[in-house]
Every structure is written in C-alpha cells, then in structure tokens.
GUVEX-658009 format. One record per residue (C-alpha): residue number from 1; chain; x, y, z. Coordinates in nm, 2 decimals. Each point is the difference from the previous one (the first is absolute). Layout:
<sites>
SITE  NUM  A  X  Y  Z
...
</sites>
This chain:
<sites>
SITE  1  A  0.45  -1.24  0.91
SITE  2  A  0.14  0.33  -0.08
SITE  3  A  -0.11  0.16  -0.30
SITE  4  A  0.17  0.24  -0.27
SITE  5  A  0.09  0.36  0.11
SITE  6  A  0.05  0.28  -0.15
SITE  7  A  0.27  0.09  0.20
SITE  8  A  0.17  -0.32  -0.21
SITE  9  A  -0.06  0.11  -0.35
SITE  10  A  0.20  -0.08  -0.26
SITE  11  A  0.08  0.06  -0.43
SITE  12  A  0.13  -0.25  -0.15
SITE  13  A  0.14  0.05  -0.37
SITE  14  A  -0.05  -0.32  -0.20
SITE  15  A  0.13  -0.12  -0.35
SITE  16  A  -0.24  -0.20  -0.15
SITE  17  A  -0.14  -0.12  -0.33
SITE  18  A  -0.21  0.19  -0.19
SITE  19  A  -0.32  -0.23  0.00
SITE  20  A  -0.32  0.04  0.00
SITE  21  A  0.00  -0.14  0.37
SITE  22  A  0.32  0.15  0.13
SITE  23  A  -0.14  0.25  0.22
SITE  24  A  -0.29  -0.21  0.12
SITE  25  A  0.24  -0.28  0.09
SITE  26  A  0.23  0.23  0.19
SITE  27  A  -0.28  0.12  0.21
SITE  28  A  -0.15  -0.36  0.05
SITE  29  A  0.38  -0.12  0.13
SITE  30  A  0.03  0.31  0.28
SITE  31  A  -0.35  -0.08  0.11
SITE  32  A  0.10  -0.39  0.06
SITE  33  A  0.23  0.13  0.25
SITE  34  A  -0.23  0.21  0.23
SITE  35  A  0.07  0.32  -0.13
SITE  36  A  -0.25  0.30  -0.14
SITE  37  A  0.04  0.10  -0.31
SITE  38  A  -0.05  0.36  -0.04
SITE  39  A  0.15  0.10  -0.31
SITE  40  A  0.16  -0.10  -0.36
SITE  41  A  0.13  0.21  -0.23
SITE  42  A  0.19  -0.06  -0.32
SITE  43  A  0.32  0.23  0.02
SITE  44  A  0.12  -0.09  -0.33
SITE  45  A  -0.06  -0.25  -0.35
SITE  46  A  0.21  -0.17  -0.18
SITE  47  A  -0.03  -0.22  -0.30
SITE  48  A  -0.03  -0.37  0.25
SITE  49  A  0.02  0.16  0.36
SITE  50  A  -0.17  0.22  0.20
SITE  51  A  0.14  0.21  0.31
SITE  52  A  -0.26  -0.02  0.23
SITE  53  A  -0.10  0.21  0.36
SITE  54  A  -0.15  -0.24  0.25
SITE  55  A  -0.10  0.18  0.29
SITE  56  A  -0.12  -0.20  0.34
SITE  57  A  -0.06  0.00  0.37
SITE  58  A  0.25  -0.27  0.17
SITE  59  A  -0.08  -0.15  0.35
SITE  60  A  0.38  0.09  0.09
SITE  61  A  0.34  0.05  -0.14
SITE  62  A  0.07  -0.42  -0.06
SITE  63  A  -0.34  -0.04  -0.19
SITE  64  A  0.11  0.25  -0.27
SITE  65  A  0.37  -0.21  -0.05
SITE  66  A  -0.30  -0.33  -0.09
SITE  67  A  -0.21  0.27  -0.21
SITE  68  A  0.37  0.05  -0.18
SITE  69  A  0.08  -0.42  -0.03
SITE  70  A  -0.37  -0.10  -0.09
SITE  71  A  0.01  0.24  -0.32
SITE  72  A  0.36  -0.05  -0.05
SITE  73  A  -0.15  -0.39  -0.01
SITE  74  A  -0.20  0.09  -0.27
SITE  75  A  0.15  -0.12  -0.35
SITE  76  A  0.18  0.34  -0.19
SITE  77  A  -0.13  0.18  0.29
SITE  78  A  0.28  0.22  0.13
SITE  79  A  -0.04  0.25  0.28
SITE  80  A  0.23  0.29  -0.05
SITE  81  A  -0.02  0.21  0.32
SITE  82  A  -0.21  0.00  0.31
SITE  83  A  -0.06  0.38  0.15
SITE  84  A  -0.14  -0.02  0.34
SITE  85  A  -0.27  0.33  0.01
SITE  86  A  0.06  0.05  0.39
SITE  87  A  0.38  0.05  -0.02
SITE  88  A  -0.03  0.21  -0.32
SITE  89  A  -0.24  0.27  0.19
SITE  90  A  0.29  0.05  0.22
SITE  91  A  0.26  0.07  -0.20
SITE  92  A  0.14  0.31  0.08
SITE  93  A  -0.23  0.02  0.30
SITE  94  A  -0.35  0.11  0.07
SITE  95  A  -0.01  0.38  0.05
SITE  96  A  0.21  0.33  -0.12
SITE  97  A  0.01  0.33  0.06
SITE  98  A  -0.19  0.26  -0.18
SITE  99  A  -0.01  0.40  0.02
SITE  100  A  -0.30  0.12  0.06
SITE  101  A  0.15  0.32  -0.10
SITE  102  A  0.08  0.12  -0.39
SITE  103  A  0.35  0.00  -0.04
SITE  104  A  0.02  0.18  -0.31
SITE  105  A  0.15  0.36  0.04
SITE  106  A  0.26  0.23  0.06
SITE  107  A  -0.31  0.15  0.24
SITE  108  A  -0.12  -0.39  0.11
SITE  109  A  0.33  -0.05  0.10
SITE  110  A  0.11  0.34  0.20
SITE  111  A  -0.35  -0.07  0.23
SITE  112  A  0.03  -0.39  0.05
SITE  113  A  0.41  0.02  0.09
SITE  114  A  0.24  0.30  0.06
SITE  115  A  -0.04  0.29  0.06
SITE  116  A  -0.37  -0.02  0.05
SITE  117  A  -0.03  -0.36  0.21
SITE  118  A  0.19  0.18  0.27
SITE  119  A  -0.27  0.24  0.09
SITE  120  A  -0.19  -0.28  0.06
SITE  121  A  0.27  -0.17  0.21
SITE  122  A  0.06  0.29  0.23
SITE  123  A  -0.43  0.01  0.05
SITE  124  A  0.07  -0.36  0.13
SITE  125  A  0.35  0.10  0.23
SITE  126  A  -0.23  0.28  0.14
SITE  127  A  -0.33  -0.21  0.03
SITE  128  A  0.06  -0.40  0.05
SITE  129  A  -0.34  -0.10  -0.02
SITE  130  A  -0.02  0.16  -0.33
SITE  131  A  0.23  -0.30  -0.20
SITE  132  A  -0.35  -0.24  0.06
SITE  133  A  -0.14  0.29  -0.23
SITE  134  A  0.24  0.11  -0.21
SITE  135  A  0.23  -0.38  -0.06
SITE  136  A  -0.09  -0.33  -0.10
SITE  137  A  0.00  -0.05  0.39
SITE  138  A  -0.45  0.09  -0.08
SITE  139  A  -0.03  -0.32  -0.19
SITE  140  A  0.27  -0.25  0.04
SITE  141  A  0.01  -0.32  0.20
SITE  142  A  0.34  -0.20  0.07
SITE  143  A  -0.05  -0.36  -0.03
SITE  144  A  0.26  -0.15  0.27
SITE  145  A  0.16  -0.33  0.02
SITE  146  A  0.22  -0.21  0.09
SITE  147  A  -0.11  -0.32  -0.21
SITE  148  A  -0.01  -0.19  0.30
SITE  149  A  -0.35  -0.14  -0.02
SITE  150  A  -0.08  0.05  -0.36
SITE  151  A  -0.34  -0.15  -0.10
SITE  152  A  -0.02  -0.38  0.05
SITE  153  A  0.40  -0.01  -0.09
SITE  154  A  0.18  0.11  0.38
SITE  155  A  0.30  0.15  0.01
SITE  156  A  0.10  0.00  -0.34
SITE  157  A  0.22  0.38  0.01
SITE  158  A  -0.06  0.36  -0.09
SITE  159  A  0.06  -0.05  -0.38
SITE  160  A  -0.22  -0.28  -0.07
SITE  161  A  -0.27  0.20  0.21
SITE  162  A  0.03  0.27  -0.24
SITE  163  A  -0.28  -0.06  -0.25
SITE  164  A  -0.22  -0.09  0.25
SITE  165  A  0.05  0.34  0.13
SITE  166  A  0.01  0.14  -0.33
SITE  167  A  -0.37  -0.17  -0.04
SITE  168  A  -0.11  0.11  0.31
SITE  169  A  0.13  0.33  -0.18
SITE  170  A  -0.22  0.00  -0.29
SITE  171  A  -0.33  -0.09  0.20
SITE  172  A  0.08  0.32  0.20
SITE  173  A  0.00  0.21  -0.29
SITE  174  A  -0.32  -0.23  -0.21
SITE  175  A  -0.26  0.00  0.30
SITE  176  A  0.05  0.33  0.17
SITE  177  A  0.30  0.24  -0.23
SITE  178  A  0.21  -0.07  0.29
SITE  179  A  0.43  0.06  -0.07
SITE  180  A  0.14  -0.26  0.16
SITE  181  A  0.32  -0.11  -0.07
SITE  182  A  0.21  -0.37  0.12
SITE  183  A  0.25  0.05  0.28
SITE  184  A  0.16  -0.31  0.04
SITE  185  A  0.28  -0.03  0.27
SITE  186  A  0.27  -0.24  0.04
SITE  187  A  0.01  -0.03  0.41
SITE  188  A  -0.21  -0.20  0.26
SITE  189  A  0.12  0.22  0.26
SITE  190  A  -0.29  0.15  0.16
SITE  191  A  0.19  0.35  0.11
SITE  192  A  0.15  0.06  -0.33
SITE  193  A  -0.32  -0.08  -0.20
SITE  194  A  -0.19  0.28  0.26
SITE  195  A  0.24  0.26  -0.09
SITE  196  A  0.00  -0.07  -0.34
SITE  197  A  -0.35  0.07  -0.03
SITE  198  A  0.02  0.28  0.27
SITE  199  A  0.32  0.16  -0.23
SITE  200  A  -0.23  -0.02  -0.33
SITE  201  A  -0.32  0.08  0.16
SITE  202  A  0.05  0.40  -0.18
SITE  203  A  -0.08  -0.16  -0.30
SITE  204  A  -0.35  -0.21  0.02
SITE  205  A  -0.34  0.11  0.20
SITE  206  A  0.01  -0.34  0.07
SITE  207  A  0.16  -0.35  0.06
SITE  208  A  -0.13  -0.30  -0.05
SITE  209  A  0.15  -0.30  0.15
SITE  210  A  -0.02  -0.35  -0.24
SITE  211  A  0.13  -0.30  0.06
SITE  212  A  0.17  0.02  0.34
SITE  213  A  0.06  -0.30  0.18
SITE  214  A  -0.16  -0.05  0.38
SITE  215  A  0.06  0.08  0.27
SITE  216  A  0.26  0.24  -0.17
SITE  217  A  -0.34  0.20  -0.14
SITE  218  A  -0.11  0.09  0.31
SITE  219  A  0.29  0.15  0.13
SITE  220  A  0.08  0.24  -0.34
SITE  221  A  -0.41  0.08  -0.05
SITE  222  A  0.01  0.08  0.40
SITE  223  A  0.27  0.23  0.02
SITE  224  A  -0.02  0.20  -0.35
SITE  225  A  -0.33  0.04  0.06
SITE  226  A  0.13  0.22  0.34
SITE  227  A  0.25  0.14  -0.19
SITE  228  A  -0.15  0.14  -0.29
SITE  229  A  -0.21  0.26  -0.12
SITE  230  A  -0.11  -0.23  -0.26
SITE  231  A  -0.24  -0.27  -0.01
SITE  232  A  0.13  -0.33  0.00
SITE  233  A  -0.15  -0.31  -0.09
SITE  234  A  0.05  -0.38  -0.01
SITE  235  A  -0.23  -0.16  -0.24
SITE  236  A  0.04  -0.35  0.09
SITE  237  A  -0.12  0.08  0.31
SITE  238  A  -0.24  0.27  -0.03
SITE  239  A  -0.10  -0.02  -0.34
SITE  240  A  -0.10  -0.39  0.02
SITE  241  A  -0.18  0.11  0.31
SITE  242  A  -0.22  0.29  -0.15
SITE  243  A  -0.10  -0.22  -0.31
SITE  244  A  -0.09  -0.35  0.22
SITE  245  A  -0.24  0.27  0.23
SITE  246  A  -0.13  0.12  -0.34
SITE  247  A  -0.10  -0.31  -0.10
SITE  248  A  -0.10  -0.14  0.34
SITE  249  A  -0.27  0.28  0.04
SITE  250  A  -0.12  -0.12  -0.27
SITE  251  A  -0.02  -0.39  0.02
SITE  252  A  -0.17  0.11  0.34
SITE  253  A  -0.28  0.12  -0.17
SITE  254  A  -0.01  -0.27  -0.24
SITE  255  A  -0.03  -0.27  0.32
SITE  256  A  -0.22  0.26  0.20
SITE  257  A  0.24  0.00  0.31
SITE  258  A  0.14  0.29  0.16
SITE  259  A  0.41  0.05  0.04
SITE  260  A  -0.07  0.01  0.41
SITE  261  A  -0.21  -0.30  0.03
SITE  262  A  0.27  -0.28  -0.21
SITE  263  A  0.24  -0.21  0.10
SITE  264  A  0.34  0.06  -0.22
SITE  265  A  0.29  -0.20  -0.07
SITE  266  A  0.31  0.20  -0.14
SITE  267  A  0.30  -0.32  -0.11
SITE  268  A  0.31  0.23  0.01
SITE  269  A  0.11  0.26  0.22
SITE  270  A  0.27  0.17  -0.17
SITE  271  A  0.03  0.35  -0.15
SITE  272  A  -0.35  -0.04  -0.22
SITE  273  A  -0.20  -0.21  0.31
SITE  274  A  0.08  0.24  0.28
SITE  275  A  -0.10  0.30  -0.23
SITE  276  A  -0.30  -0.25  -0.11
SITE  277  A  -0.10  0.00  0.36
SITE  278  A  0.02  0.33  0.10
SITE  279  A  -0.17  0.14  -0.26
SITE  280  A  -0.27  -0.27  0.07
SITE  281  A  -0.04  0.14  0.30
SITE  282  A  -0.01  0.35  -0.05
SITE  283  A  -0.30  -0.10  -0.16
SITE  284  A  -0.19  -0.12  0.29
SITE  285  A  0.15  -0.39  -0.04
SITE  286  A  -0.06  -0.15  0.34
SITE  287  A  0.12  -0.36  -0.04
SITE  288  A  0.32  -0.05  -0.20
SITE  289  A  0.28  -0.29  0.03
SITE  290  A  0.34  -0.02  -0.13
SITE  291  A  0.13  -0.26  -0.06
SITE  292  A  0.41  -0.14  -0.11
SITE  293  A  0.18  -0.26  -0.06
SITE  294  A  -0.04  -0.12  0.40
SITE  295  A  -0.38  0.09  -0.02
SITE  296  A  -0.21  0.23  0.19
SITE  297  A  0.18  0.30  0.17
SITE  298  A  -0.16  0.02  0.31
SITE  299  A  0.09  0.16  0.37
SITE  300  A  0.28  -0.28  0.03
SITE  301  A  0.15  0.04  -0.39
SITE  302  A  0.31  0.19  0.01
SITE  303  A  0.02  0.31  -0.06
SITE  304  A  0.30  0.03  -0.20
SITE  305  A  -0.04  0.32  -0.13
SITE  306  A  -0.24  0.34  0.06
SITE  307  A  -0.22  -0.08  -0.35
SITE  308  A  -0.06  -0.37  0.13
SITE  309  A  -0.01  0.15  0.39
SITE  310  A  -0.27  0.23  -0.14
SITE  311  A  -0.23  -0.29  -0.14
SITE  312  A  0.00  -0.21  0.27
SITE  313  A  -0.08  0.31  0.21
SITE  314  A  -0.32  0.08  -0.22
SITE  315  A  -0.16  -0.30  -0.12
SITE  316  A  -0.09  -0.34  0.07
SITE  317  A  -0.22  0.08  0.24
SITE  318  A  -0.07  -0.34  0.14
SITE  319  A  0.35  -0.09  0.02
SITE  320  A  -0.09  -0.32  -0.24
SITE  321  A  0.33  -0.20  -0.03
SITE  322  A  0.04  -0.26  -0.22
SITE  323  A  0.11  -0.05  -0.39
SITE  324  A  -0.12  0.19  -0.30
SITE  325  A  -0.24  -0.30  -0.11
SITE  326  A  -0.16  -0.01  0.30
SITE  327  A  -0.05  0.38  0.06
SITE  328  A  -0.16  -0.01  -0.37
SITE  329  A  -0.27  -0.22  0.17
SITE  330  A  -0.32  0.26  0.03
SITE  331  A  0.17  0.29  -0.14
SITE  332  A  -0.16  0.23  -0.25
SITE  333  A  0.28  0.15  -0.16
SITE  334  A  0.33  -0.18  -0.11
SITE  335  A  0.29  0.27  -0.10
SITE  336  A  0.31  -0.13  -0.13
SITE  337  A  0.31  0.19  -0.06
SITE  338  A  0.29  -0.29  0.09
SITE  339  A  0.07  -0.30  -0.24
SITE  340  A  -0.22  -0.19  -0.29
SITE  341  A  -0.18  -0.35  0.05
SITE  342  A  -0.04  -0.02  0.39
SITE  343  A  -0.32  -0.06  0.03
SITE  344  A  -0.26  -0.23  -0.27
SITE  345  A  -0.38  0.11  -0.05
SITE  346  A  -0.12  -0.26  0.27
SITE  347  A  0.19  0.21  0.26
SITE  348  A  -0.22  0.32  -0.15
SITE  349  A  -0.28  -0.23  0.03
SITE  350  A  0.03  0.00  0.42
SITE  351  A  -0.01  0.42  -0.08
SITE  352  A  -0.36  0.18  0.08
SITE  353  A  -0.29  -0.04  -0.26
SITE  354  A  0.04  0.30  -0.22
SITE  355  A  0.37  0.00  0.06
SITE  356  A  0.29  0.25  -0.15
SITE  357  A  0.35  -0.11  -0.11
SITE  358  A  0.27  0.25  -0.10
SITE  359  A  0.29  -0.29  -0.11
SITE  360  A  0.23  0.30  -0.11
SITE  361  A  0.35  -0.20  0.00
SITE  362  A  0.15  0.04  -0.40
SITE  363  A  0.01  -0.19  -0.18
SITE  364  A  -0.11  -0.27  0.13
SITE  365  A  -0.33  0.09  0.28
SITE  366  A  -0.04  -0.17  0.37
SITE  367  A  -0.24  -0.18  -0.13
SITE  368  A  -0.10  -0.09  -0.37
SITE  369  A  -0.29  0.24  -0.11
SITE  370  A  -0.23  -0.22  -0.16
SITE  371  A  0.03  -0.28  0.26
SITE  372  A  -0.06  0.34  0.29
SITE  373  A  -0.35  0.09  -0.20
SITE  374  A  -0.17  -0.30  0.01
SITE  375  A  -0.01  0.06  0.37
SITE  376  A  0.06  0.36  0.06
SITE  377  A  -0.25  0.29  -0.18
SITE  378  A  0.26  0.25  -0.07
SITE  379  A  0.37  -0.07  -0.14
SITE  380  A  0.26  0.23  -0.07
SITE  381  A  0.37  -0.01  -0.10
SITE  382  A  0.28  0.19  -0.10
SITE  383  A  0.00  -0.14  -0.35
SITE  384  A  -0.15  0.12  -0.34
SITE  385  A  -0.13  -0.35  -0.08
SITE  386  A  -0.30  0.03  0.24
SITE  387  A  -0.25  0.20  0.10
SITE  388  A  0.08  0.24  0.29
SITE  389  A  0.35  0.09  -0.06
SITE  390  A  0.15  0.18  0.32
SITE  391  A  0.21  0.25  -0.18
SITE  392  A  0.24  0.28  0.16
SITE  393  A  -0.04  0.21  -0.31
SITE  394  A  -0.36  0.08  0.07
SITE  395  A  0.15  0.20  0.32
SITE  396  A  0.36  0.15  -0.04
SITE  397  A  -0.06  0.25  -0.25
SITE  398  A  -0.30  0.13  0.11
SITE  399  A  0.13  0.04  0.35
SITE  400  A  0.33  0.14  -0.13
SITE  401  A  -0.24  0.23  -0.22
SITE  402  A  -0.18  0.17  0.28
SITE  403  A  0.28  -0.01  0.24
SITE  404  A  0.20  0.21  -0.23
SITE  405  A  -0.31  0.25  -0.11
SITE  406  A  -0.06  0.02  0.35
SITE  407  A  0.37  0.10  0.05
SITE  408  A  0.01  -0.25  0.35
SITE  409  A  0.29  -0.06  0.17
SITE  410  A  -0.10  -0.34  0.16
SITE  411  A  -0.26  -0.28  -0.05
SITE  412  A  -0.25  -0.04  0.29
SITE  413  A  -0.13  -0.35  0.07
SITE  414  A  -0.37  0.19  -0.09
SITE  415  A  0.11  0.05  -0.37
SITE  416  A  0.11  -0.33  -0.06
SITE  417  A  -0.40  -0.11  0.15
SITE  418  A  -0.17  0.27  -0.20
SITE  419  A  0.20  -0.10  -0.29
SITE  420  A  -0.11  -0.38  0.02
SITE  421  A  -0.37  0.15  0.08
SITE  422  A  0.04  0.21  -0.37
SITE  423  A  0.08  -0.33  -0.19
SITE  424  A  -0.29  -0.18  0.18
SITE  425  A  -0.20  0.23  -0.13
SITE  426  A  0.11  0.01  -0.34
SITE  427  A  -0.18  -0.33  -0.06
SITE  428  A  -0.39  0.09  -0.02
SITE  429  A  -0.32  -0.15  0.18
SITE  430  A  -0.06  -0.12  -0.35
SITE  431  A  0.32  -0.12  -0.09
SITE  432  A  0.10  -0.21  0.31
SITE  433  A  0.00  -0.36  0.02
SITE  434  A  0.16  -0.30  0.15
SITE  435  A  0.25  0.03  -0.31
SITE  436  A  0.05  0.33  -0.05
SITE  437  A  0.04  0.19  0.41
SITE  438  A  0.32  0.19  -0.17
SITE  439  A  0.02  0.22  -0.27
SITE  440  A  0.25  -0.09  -0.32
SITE  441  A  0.37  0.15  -0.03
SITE  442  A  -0.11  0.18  -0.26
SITE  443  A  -0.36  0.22  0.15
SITE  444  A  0.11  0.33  -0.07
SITE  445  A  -0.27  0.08  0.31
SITE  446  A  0.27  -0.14  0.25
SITE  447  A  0.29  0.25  0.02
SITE  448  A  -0.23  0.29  -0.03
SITE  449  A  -0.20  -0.16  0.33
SITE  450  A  0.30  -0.04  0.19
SITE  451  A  0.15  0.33  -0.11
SITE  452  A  -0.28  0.18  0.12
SITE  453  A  -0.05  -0.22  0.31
SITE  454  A  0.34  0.05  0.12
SITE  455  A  0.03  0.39  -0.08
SITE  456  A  -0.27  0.06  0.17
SITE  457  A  0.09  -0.17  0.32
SITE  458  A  0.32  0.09  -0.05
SITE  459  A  -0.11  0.41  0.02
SITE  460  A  -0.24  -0.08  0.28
SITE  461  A  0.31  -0.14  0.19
SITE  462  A  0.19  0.27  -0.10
SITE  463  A  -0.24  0.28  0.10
SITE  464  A  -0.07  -0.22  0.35
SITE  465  A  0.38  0.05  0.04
SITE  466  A  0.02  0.33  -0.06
SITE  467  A  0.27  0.01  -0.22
SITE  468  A  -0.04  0.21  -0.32
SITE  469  A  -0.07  -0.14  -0.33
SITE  470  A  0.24  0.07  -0.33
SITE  471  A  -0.15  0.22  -0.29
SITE  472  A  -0.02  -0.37  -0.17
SITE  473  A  -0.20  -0.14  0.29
SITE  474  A  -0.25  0.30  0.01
SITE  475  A  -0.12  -0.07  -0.34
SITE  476  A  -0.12  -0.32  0.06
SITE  477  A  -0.17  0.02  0.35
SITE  478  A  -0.31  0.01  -0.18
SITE  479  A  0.04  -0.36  -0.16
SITE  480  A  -0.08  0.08  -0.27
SITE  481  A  0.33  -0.01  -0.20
SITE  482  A  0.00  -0.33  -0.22
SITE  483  A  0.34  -0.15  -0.12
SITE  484  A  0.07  0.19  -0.29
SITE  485  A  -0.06  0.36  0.14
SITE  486  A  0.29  -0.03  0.26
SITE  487  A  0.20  0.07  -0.30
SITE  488  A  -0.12  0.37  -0.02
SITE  489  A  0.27  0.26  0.12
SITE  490  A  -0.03  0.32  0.14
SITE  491  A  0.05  0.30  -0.21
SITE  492  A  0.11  0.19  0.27
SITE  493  A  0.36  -0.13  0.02
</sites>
C-alpha cells in the first residue's frame, strides 16, 4: 500500500467553528483518510469561525479531492481553498540568474560592459582557450533535452520536460556550485539536435545530456562527444551506472564476495543497462547477463544495434539462454533497470545465499523491496522510501565539478570508475551495513570525493596525453582545491 509523500503535500484552508474541538476534529477527519498531518495553523478568528491551515502529506493527487469531501462532510465545516505545496515551488520556475558582479557604478558598469568588456573580448578573439577562463564557459553546464524520455512519463515534449531540467538545474548549483542552465529543444531529429549543441557549445564547459530517449542517446552522446572540445555526458546512462558500482562495491563487502567471482543478472539493456554493464566490467566483473524483454542475449540474440552488439560480445560468458526467472536461479546479484513487479521475493529466494538486488525501476521496483529482503541480504532502489536509494545526484555534480576545475575536454571511461570508487569510499568501515552501502543525497563528503577523484584522473590523462593544461587546470593538479575555492580568480587579468 503506498504511503503519503511529500512530493503530494497539500494546505488546505478550512472554515470551521470556533470550538473547543475544531482543530482537533479537523486533524482527526484528514487522518481517517490516510493522510499525515503535518501542520495546523489558525490564519484568522472570528467571533463563531475559525480559518484554519491544515497542512498534510497525500498518497496522490485523487486522495487530496477525499481529504477535501471528508471535511467538507463535516457539519459547518467548509474548506475554502486547497494549495498543492509541489506546484506552488514551481511557480515562476526553479532557478534565476544572478550577478556575481556589483552592478552599482558609473566605474562597475564601464569594466563589466562597454568600453572596458571589449578588452576582454579581444583577449579571447586573440586566445580561444582563454573564454573557459575568462566567460561563464569555466563553470557552466547545458542541461540538453528533448523531453523524449522524461522520468517515468516518456515522451511527454520539450516544455513539460522543462522543470525537470530546471531541477536537475538546481542540484547542479546545491551539491557542487555548478551553472547549469535547462536547454530544452523541440526536435527528435538526431542531426539537428547535434548541431544545436555543437552551435551553442561556446557558451558551456560542458553538456549534459538528460532525458534522451534510446537508441537516439547513443547516436547524439557518440558523435558530440567526437565533435567537441567539451565533455559530454548522458546521465541516464552513465550516471545510473557510476552510482549502482558505488553501491555494489559496497554490498560486496557486506556479503564478503568479490565483483570477479559473482554471477550478475542485469533486467534491461537500454541506455542505463548497457552503461550498467560496462562500467561493471571495467571493474573486473567477469560474469554479467543481460537480459530483455525476449530474455537472455546471448551469441544467437540479435544484435540490433552496436550498444546491444557490444553486450552480447562481452558478457555472458557461458552463453546461458533462457528467461530472466530462470537465469535469476544461482545468481548473486539481481540488477534491475527495466519495468516494476516482474519478479516476487520467491524468485529472489532461488538467488545465492547472501544475495544483492538493485530493483531500480521508479516508481514502482522489479521486485517489491520488502518481499526481495526476506530472501536477499542487501536491497536497494531508486526510491526515498527505503534504505539504499540509487540516486544520480550523488554523481553529476561532483563529476561536472572536477571536470570543469580540471578544465577537460572529454570524459574517459576511467573517470567515470574512479568516480564510482570516490562514492564507495565515502561510506566508512564503520558506517557500512547491509542498509546503508550508499551515502545520502545530502553527504556533503560526496561531491568533494568525486571532484577530486575526477580532477585528478582527469590531469593524469591530460599529462599522459601530452596536451597542455589551462591556467584553471594548473591550480588544481595538486587536488587539493575543495568546491568553494574554484571560485578564486586570478589577479593577474
């Protein structure tokens, strides 16, 4: 039975009258329905009524329309207005735009616009490389989409993808004082979205891709990646990825079994499974199947395109064929990243003793948690509800963070492993259990770790390459910059 979310909180503004009891039978009422009462506050007195604030957590949108009829039940009950808290955060969106420059005088002015600003524009005409110094271009992300595959919702269109992207946004700037702004484009046509982002790509020092549908990601992550001189980065692919090896390092240890020596069943190959699998096995994963809608891929599967070509190429090593219930048989890890309720707790019961189950489908998992962990010893999710949560956030921003200090122009499949190693490490010998292998969203520790993880690897590959670092990337080679000193500008400009 689902229980009341946040994410489904609403006020209600009752008339009621002014009794001893009024409030107390008014809170009484919203709890008969299943709600939480979190809140009540009398806005206003009046000789026989009272205005009051009820404030609870709904299961979804149709329990708070019974919250509204059972007080509205209630005799010389009235219920005046019902604000719903989600919608009112995004009014007038999310995130703005702020100076980080005064903007007060005649003298502000002549050195932030004309004439001054066009000293600083003919540094950059002269010297390119200079804008990632001298622009926004040092510490702002472009958040690209094309609202095609938009959460759990599909292809619902560039403007109802926008506050997603203008959440993913806000976390940028929260977790790791990243600048990343929503780019939301109204095409599905792979060339035109490539040189959009190749025609804006002046602006950002990097561009994360959100929300793509597959096969379509591949194609646009593929070729801008070539193409620019900018990192770019898919995050349901490679962001899911770096967080479930994250966490599986850790509910490794937990179960005392190593990566190389289990038997691992990934339930969805798309954009997040293939990057799942890879990454998996950049780790030292030697036995890994995928698994669709068909079942196994194996030497005979089809191999309809490169991503599902590659996994059939590299894993299942003993060509096992067959359906996903039956490959879960003696397996030690279950990852799912495909559809909710396929699978009951007796098919984890066939699993391994000491088994792991990643049931990452939202909102509803492969496999309901609590019927998964009577049988398997570590669960995880992507939900806030229980423990484990799988979370993105704990790796964009501090990827984006040192990619950016580390002025890089691409991402290396090496920084997105050392960045899953940095949040692995996060949680402490101390600290780890079967319920906690992951840190929370909101560890300040995390983006600093992956920062620092991927600046560093970024500068090794950098000086392996022999290309020269910027001014930018020279202070930081040490590692030992931390997320607020980036903002620190040269005085010799």
């Amino acid at each position: 039975m689902a229980l009341p979310s946040p994410s489904y909180t609403i006020t209600l503004r009752v008339e009621t009258p002014a009794t001893q009891r009024a409030t107390s039978e008014l809170v009484h009422e919203v709890a008969a329905t299943g709600a939480s009462v979190t809140g009540v506050d009398i806005a206003h007195s009046h000789k026989d009524t009272l205005i009051v604030d009820v404030t609870c957590d709904t299961v979804d949108a149709d329990h708070g329309g019974r919250v509204v009829d059972a007080l509205n039940a209630l005799e010389g009950v009235r219920v005046l207005k019902m604000s719903d808290s989600t919608f009112l955060m995004h009014l007038g969106g999310k995130i703005e735009v702020t100076p980080k420059v005064p903007l007060k005088t005649r003298r502000d002015l002549s050195r932030a616009y004309t004439p001054g600003v066009a000293r600083v524009s003919m540094a950059i005409a002269d010297h390119p490389e200079d804008a990632r110094r001298l622009t926004i271009k040092r510490n702002t992300v472009a958040v690209v989409t094309d609202g095609t595959a938009v959460l759990g919702l599909g292809d619902i269109g560039p403007a109802a993808a926008l506050p997603v992207m203008e959440g993913k946004a806000a976390l940028f700037k929260t977790f790791a004082g990243v600048d990343a702004w929503p780019v939301c484009l109204d095409t599905k046509d792979v060339e035109e979205i490539i040189l959009i982002c190749k025609a804006m790509a002046p602006v950002y020092g990097g561009i994360n891709l959100e929300d793509i549908s597959a096969p379509r990601c591949f194609e646009i992550e593929a070729r801008l990646r070539d193409e620019l001189d900018i990192p770019v980065f898919h995050d349901d692919q490679h962001g899911t990825a770096i967080v479930v090896l994250a966490a599986m390092i850790n509910a490794l240890k937990v179960v005392g079994k190593d990566l190389g020596d289990v038997r691992i069943v990934v339930s969805g190959v798309g954009a997040a499974g293939s990057a799942i699998i890879k990454l998996l096995l950049a780790q030292g994963a030697r036995d890994i199947i995928g698994f669709d809608r068909r079942g196994s891929l194996h030497s005979g599967a089809q191999k309809s395109d490169a991503h599902r070509a590659a996994i059939i190429e590299s894993s299942n090593p003993t060509d096992f064929q067959g359906s996903l219930r039956q490959g879960l048989v003696g397996a030690d890890v279950f990852i799912g990243v495909s559809a909710g309720d396929i699978l009951t707790g007796d098919d984890v019961a066939t699993m391994n003793d000491g088994a792991v189950v990643f049931a990452l489908a939202n909102p509803t998992p492969e496999v309901d948690p609590i019927e998964a962990a009577e049988h398997a010893t570590v669960v995880a999710t992507g939900r806030s509800d229980y423990p484990n949560q799988i979370n993105n956030v704990l790796a964009f921003p501090g990827l984006f963070r040192g990619l950016l200090d580390a002025g890089a122009s691409r991402i290396s499949d090496e920084m997105l492993r050392v960045a899953a190693v940095a949040i692995a490490d996060v949680v402490s010998d101390d600290e780890r259990n079967a319920a906690f292998v992951i840190p929370g969203v909101f560890d300040p520790r995390v983006a600093e770790a992956v920062a620092e993880a991927v600046r560093e690897q970024a500068s090794r590959e950098l000086a392996a390459a022999g290309e020269k670092a910027s001014t930018g990337a020279a202070a930081v080679t040490d590692g030992r910059e931390t997320v607020a000193d980036w903002r620190e500008e040269s005085r010799g400009w």
